[in-house]
C-alpha positions in Angstrom: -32.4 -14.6 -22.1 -33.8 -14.4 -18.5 -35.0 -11.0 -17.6 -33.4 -9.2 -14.6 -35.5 -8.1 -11.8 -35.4 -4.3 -10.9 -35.8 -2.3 -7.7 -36.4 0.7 -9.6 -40.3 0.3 -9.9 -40.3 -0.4 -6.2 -39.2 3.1 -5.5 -41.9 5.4 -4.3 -43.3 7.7 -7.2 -43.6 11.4 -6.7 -45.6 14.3 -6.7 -47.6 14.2 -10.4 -46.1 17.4 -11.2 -42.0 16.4 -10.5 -39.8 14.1 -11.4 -37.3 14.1 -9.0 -34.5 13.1 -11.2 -33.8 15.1 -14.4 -34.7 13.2 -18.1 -31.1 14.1 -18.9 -29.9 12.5 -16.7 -27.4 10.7 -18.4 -29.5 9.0 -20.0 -27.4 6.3 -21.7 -24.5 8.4 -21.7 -21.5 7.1 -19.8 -21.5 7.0 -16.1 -17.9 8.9 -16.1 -19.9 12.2 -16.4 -20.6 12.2 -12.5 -23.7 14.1 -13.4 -26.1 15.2 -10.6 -29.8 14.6 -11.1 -31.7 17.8 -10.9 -35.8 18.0 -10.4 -37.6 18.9 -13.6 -41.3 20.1 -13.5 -43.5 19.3 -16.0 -46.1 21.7 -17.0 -48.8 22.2 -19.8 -47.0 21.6 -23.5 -46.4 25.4 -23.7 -43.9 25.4 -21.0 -42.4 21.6 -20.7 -39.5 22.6 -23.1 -38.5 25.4 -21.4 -38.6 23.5 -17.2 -36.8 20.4 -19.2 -34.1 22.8 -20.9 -33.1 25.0 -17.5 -32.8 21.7 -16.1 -30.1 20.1 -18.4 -28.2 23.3 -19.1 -27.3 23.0 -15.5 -26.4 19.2 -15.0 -23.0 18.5 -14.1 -20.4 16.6 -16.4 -22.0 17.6 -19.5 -21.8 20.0 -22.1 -24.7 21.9 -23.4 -25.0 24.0 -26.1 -28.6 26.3 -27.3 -29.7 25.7 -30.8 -28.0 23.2 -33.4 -26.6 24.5 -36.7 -28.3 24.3 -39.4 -25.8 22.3 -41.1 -27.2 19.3 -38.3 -30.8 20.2 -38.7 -30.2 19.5 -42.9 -28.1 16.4 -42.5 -30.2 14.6 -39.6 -33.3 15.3 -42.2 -31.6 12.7 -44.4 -30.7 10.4 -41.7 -33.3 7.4 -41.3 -34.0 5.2 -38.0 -35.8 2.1 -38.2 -38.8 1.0 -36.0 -39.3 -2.2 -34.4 -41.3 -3.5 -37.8 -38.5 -2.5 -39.6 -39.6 0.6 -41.4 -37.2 3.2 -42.2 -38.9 6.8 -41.0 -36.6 10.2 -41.1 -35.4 10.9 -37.7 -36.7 14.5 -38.3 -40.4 12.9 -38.7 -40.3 11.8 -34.8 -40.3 15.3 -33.6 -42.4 16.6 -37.3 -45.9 17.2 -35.5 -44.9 17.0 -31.8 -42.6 17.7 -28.8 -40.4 15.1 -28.2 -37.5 13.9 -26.0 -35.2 12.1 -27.7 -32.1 9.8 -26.1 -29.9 7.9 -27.6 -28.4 5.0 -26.2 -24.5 4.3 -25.6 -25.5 0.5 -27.1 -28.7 -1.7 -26.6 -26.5 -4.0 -24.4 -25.4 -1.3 -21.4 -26.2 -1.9 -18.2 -26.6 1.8 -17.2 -28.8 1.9 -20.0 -31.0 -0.1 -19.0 -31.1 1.3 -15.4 -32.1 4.6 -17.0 -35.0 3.3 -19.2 -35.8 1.6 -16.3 -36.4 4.1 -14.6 -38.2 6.8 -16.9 -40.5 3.3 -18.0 -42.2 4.8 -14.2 -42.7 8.1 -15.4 -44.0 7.8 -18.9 -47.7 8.7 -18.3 -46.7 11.5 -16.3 -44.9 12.5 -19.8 -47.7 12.1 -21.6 -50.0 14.1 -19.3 -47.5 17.0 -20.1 -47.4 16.4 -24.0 -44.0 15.1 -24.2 -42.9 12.3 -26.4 -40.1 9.9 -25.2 -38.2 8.5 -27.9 -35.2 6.1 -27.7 -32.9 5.5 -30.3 -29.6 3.3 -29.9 -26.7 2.5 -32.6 -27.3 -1.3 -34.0 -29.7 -3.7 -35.5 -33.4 -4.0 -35.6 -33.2 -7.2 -33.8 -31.1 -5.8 -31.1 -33.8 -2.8 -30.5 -36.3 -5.3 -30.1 -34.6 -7.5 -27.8 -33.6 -4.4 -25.6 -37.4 -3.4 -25.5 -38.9 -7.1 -24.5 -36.1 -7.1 -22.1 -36.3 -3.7 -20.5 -40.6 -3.3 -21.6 -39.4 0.3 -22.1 -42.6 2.2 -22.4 -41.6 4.8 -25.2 -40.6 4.4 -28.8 -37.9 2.7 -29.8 -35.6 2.7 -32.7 -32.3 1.4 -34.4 -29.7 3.3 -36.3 -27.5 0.4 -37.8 -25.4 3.1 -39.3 -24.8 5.4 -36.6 -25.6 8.3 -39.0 -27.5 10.1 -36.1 -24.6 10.1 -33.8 -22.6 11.2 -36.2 -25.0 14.0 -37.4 -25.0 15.4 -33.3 -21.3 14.5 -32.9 -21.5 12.3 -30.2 -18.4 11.7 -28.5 -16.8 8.2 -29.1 -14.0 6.5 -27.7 -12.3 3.8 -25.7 -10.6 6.1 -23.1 -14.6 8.3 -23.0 -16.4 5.0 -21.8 -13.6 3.2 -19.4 -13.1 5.5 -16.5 -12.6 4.8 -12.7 -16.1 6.7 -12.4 -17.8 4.3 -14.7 -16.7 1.3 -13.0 -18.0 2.4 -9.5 -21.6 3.2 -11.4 -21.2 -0.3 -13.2 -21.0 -2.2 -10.0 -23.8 0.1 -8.3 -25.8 -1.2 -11.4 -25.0 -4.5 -10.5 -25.8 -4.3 -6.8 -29.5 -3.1 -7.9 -29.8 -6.3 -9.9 -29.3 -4.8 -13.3 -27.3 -6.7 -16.0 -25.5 -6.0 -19.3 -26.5 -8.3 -21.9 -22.9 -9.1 -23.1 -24.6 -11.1 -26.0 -25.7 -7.3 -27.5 -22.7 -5.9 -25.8 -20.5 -8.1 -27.9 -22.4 -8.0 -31.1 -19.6 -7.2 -33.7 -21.3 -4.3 -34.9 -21.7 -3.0 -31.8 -18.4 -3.4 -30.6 -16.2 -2.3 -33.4 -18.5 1.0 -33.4 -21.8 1.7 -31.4 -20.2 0.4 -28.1 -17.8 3.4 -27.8 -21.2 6.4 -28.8 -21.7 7.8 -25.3 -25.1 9.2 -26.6 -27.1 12.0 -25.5 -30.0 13.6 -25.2 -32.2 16.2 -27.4 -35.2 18.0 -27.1 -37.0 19.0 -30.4 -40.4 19.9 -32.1 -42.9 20.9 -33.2 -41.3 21.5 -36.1 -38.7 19.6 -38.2 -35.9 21.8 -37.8 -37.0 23.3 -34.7 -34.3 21.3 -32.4 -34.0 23.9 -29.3 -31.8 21.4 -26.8 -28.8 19.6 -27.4 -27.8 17.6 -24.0 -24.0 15.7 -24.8 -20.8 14.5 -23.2 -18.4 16.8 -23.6 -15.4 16.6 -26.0 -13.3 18.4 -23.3 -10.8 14.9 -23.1 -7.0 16.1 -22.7 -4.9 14.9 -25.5 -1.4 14.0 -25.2 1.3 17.0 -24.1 3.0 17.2 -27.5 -0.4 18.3 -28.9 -0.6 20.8 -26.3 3.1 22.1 -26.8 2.2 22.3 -30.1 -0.3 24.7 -30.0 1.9 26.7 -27.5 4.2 26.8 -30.1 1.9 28.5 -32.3 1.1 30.8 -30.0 4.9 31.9 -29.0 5.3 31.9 -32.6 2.3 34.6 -33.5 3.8 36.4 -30.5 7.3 36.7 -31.7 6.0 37.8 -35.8 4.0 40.5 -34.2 6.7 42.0 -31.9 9.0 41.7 -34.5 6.9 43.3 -37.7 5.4 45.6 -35.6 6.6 49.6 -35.9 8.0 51.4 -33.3 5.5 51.4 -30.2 3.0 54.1 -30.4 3.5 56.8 -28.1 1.1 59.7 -26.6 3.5 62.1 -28.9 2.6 60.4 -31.7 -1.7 60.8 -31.6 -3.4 64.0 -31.9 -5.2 63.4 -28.8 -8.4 66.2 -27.6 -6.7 66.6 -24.2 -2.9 67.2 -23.6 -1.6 64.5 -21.1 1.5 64.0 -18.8 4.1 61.2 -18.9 6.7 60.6 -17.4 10.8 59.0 -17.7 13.2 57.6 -15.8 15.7 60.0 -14.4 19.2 59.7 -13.7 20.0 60.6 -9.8 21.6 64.1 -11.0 18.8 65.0 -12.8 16.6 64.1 -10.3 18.5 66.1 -8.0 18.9 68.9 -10.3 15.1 69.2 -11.0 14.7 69.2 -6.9 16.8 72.3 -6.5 15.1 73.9 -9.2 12.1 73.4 -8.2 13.1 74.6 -4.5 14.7 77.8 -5.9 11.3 78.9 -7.5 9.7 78.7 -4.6 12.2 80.5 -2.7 11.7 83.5 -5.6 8.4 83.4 -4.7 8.7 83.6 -1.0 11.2 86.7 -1.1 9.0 87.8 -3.9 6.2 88.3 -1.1 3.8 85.6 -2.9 4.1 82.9 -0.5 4.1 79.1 -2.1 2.8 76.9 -3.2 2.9 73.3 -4.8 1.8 73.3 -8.4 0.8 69.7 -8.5 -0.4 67.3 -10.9 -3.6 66.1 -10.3 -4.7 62.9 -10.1 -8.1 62.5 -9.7 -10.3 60.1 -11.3 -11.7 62.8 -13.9 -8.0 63.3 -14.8 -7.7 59.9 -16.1 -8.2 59.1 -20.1 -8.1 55.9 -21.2 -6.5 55.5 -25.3 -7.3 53.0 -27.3 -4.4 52.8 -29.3 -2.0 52.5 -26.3 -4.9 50.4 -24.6 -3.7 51.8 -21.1 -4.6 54.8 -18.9 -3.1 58.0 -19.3 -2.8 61.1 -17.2 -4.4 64.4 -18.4 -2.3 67.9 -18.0 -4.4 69.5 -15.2 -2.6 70.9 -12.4 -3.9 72.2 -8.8 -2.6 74.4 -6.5 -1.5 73.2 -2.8 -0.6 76.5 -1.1 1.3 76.5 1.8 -1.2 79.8 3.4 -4.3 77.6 3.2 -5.6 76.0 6.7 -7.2 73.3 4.4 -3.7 72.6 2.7 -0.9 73.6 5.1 -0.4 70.1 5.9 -0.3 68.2 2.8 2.2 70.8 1.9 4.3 70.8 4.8 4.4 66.8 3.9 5.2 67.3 0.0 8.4 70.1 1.0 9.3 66.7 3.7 9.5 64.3 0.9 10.9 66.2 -1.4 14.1 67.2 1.4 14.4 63.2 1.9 14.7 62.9 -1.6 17.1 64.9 -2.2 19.0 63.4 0.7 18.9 59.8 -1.3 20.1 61.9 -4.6 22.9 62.8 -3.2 23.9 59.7 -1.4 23.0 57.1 -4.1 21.1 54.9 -2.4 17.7 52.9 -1.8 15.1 53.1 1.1 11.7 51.4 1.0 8.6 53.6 1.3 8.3 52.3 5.3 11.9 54.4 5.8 10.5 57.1 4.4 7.4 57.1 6.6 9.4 56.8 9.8 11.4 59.4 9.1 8.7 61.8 10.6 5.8 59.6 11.9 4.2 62.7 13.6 3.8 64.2 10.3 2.8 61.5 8.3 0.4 60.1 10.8 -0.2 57.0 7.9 1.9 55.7 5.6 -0.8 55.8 3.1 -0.3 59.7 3.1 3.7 59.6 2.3 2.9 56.9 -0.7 0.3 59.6 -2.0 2.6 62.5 -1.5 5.7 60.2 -3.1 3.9 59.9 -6.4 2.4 63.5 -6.7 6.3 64.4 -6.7 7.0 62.0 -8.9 4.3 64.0 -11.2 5.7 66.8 -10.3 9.7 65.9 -10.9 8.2 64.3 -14.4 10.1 61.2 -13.5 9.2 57.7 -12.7 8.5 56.6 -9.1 11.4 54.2 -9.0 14.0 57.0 -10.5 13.4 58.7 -7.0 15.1 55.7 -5.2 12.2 54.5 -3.0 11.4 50.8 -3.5 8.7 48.9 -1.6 8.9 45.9 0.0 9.8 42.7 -1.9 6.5 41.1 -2.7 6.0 39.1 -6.0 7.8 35.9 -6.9 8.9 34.5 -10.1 9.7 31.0 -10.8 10.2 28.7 -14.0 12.3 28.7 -16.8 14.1 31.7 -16.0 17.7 33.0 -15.8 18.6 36.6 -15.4 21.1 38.9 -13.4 20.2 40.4 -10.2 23.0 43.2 -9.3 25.4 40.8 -11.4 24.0 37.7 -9.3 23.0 35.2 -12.0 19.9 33.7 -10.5 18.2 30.0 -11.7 14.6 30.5 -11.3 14.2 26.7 -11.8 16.4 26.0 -8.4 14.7 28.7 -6.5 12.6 25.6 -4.6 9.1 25.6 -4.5 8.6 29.7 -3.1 10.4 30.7 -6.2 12.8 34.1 -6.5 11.7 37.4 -4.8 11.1 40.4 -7.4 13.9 42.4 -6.9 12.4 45.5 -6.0 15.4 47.4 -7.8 14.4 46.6 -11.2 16.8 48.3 -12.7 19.5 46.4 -11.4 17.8 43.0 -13.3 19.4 42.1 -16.9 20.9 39.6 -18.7 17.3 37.6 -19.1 17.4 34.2 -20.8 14.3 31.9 -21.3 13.3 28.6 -23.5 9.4 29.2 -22.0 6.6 29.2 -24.4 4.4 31.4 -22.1 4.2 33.5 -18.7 1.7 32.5 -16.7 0.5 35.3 -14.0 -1.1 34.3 -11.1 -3.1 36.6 -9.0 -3.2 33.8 -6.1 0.0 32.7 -3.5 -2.0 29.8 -2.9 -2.3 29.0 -6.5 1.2 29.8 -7.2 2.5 27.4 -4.7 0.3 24.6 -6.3 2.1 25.4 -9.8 5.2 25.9 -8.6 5.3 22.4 -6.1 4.0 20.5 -9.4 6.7 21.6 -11.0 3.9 23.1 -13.8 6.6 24.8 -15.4 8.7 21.9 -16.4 5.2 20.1 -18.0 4.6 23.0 -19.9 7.6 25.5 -20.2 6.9 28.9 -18.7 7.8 31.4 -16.7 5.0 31.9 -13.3 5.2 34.9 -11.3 2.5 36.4 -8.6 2.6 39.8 -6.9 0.1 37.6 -4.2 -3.1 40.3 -4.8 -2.5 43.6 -5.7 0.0 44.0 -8.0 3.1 46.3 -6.7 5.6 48.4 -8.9 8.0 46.1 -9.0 6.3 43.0 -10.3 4.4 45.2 -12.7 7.6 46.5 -13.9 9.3 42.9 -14.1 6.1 41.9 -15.6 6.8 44.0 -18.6 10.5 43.8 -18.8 10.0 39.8 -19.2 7.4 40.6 -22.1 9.2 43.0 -24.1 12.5 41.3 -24.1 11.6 37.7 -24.4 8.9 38.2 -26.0 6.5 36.1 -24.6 2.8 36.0 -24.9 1.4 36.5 -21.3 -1.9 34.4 -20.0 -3.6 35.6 -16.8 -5.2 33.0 -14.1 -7.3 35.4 -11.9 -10.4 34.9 -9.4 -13.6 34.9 -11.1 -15.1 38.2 -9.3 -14.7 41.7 -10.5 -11.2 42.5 -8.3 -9.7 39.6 -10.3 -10.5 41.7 -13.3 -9.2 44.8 -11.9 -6.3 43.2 -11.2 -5.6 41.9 -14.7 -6.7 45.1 -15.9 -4.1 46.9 -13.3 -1.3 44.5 -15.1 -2.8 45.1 -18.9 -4.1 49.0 -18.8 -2.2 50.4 -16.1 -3.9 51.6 -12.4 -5.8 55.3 -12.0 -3.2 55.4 -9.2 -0.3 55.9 -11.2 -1.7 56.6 -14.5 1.3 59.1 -15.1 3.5 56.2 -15.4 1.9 53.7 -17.2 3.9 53.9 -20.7 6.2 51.8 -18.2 4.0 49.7 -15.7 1.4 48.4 -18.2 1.9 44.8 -20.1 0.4 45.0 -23.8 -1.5 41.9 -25.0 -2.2 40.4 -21.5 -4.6 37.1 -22.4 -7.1 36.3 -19.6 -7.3 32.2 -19.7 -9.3 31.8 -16.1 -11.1 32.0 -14.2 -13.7 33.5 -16.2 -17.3 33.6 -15.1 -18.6 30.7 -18.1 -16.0 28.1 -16.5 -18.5 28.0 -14.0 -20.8 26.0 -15.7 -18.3 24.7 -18.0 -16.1 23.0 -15.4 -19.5 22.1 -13.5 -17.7 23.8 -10.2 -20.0 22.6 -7.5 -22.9 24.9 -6.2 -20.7 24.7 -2.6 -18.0 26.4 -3.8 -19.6 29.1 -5.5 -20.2 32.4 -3.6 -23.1 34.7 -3.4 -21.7 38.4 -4.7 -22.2 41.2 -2.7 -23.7 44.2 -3.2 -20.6 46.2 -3.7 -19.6 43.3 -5.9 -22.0 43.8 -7.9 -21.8 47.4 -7.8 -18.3 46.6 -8.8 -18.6 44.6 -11.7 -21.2 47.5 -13.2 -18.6 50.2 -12.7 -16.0 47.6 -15.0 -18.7 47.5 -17.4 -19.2 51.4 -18.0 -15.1 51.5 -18.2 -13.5 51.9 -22.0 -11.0 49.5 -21.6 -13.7 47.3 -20.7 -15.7 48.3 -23.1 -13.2 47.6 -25.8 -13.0 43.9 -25.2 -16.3 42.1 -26.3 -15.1 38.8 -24.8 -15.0 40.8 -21.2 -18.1 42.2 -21.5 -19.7 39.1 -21.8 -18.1 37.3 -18.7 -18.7 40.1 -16.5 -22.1 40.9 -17.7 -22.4 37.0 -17.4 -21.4 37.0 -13.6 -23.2 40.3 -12.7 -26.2 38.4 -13.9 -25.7 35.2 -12.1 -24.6 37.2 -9.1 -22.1 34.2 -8.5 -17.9 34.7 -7.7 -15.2 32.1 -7.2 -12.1 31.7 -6.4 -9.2 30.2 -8.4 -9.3 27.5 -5.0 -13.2 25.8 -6.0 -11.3 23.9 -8.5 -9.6 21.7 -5.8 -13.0 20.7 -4.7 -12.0 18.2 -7.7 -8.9 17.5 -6.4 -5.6 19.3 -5.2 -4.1 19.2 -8.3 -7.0 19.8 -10.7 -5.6 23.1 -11.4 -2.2 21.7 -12.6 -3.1 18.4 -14.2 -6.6 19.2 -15.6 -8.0 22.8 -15.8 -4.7 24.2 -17.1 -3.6 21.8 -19.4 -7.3 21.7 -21.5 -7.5 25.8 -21.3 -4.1 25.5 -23.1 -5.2 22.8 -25.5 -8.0 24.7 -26.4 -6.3 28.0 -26.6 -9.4 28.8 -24.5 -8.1 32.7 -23.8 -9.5 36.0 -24.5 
């Protein structure tokens, strides 16, 4: 067979000490991995491995993985390759006494193959300046390694594995659907244009069809040493399988959900642990009691004032050393420590002139029955206020103070989160669709006592910190693919999402996955939903979600899902001083899986947003990155 002529030789060689396009590149692995050549250095023996390994743990389109088990290191030392001769040697023995890079080939008859040995044919004394063996090993026949060699005059060793027993030692991924892709074709006819050509006669061999041809190889780096394999370079596995496995594993997972929740004992409360530090909780209140507790409240300090005492506002407080995180209610709790906010003090006059305001408007709502948003409130005496963040503070140190919840006081904030998916429930005896709400979904009702009646076939709820993201879900139709309910409180969560949040999980039952930005406010956020806010720690027993999973964006999709370098964003220094704060937290703390990722992106000192993953597409996040973090039940 005639020998095709290649332009890579022609190419002018660099530097001695680079190589400007990595050895794992993939190197007779399929052309579908999109990988991006990287620059490895080559230095004295000492340090090769370790310039050759930081380059392939960052290609793109590949898995990599640190050391093999030792379950591979004992089976490969009973797998045999043959050399050209025809001698059977242990593959072990190739890397025995020396360093050594060793690929394997998709099949002796690829054309991308060959463009690859090609290529490293060029740097192979620069190799052995450095001390580094290049082996080649491909799945087939003696015959068919030595016809690849006099065709290609590949410069390193080569060997056959007529058995495959190496590729199925590494687990190699194999597969018809693996080696045909859209990507592979456009490499294939690059190939082409370069004058390379795939010897169809190998190619068609019936050994190499029926099995070698669908090996999309790999690369390893191993030695000295017969067990010392430190690299394993691969294709990954990470192929989506068909939806019914998918649902099937959902299944399993609304299924473990519903056992717990049903086996489970009555919900722990603070009553119930002999905790160091008394705490405060508080309930929801009916609008008489609320009023009730108002006027007494108001009569006290009235005692006092004809008493000659003054007044003052005995007020919970709610600083940050107030807080105590439990373990076994995994949320934040508010400690019993009260200050005092006279009304005689130049340095509190004000914030208790504002706390007597609140409390008057209140009572104004109590006895009228009705709603007004925290913005009403606030304009009710602007002067006085001077910010609305000032009212909101004052409106939850009376709701500490009252020992009721925030929303038994009858101030709601705007509507803010929307839900959509498979979801029916009453609003004010409205029965709403969530699947016919369009693609911006229902508004929250920010009267969440006023939702009932909730009906659901979903297998999951699916919170989204993101609008953006939501509205990619939720035009996909995401829900329908994969039956769940997706709701967003677009950034910070608010009361009332929060407290629909919970009110879907404890009476549907559903396990609850989290899709959050990869930076250390996407964890606070998810934290916020899970362990309740420092905020309103008094009322967490009703605002927190137990059992929240986090499926993404965690800080090792980075590399996993190859998100590109242009997408990634430097962290700041108060990100970074963020995400070391969340580490020294207990709730933190109590998750190993979240220590890693964070401790993971506080090294890397790299963020992204839920939105990098379009860079592969618009719908990447609904048709790809979703569906295989489901398959793979890939949540913490």
């Amino acid at each position: 067979m005639a020998i095709c002529q290649s332009t890579a030789f022609s190419r002018k060689m660099p530097q001695p000490s680079f190589i400007t396009k990595s050895i794992s590149a993939p190197l007779f692995l399929a052309a579908s991995t999109g990988h991006r050549h990287r620059a490895i250095k080559f230095l004295p023996k000492r340090q090769s491995h370790t310039i050759v390994r930081s380059a392939v743990s960052r290609s793109s389109g590949i898995e990599s993985s640190g050391l093999v088990s030792e379950d591979t290191t004992n089976l490969l030392d009973t797998v045999k390759v043959f050399n050209l001769e025809g001698n059977g040697i242990p593959i072990s023995d190739l890397w025995k006494d020396r360093k050594a890079v060793v690929a394997f080939a998709r099949h002796f008859g690829c054309v991308l193959c060959r463009k690859r040995a090609d290529y490293l044919a060029a740097k192979k004394d620069i190799m052995d300046a450095s001390g580094v063996a290049l082996v080649l090993i491909g799945p087939g026949s003696v015959d068919q390694a030595k016809t690849f060699f006099e065709q290609t005059k590949f410069k390193g060793e080569v060997y056959a594995d007529p058995n495959h027993s190496s590729y199925e030692a590494l687990k190699f991924v194999s597969g018809v659907l693996t080696t045909f892709t859209p990507k592979a074709g456009l490499k294939i006819i690059q190939s082409y244009m370069e004058g390379y050509r795939q010897d169809w006669k190998l190619s068609s061999e019936k050994d190499t069809v029926s099995r070698g041809g669908w090996y999309q190889g790999g690369i390893i780096v191993a030695g000295p040493g017969k067990t010392n394999i430190s690299y394993i370079h691969k294709v990954s596995a990470n192929r989506l399988k068909p939806d019914s496995v998918i649902l099937e594993s959902l299944h399993s997972l609304l299924k473990s959900t519903s056992s717990s929740s049903s086996t489970s004992s009555k919900p722990l409360t603070l009553s119930d642990l002999s905790l160091s530090s008394a705490c405060r909780e508080v309930t929801d209140l009916s609008l008489l009691s609320v009023q009730s507790a108002i006027e007494s409240l108001i009569l006290s300090l009235t005692h006092s004032i004809l008493s000659g005492r003054g007044f003052s506002f005995n007020v919970p407080s709610r600083a940050a050393t107030n807080q105590l995180y439990v373990p076994e209610l995994d949320r934040i709790v508010l400690k019993d420590k009260n200050t005092l906010r006279p009304f005689a003090n130049n340095s509190s006059v004000r914030k208790s002139t504002i706390t007597a305001k609140i409390l008057s408007l209140i009572h104004q709502l109590c006895l009228r029955s009705i709603h007004v948003t925290k913005r009403d409130l606030f304009y009710t005496d602007v002067k006085l206020f001077q910010d609305q963040t000032q009212s909101d503070a004052v409106l939850d140190d009376v709701s500490c103070m009252l020992g009721c919840t925030r929303s038994s006081l009858n101030v709601i904030a705007a509507e803010k989160g929307v839900v959509v998916g498979r979801l029916i429930f009453s609003d004010n005896g409205d029965m709403i669709d969530c699947t016919k709400m369009g693609m911006g979904g229902k508004a929250i009702p920010p009267n969440i006592d006023r939702v009932g009646d909730m009906q659901s076939d979903a297998l999951f709820i699916l919170l989204v910190e993101k609008d953006a993201a939501y509205i990619r879900l939720a035009e996909d139709r995401f829900y329908n693919r994969f039956p769940c309910i997706i709701v967003t409180a677009k950034g910070q969560p608010d009361v009332a999402t929060r407290l629909f949040l919970r009110k879907m999980k404890m009476e549907l039952k559903l396990p609850v996955l989290a899709l959050v930005d990869s930076d250390p406010y996407g964890l606070k956020i998810l934290s916020v939903y899970g362990c309740g806010s420092k905020n309103m720690s008094y009322d967490s027993a009703n605002l927190t979600t137990p059992d929240i999973k986090w499926l993404g964006i965690r800080p090792s999709d980075l590399d996993k899902y190859k998100i590109p370098e242009q997408c990634r964003l430097p962290m700041t220094e108060q990100d970074i001083k963020t995400g070391k704060d969340l580490l020294e937290e207990d709730f933190v703390k109590k998750n190993p899986g979240w220590v890693e990722e964070l401790s993971l992106m506080v090294k890397t000192k790299q963020k992204a947003e839920i939105q990098a993953l379009s860079s592969f597409g618009f719908q990447y996040l609904s048709e790809v990155y979703l569906p295989l973090k489901l398959q793979q039940q890939d949540w913490l």
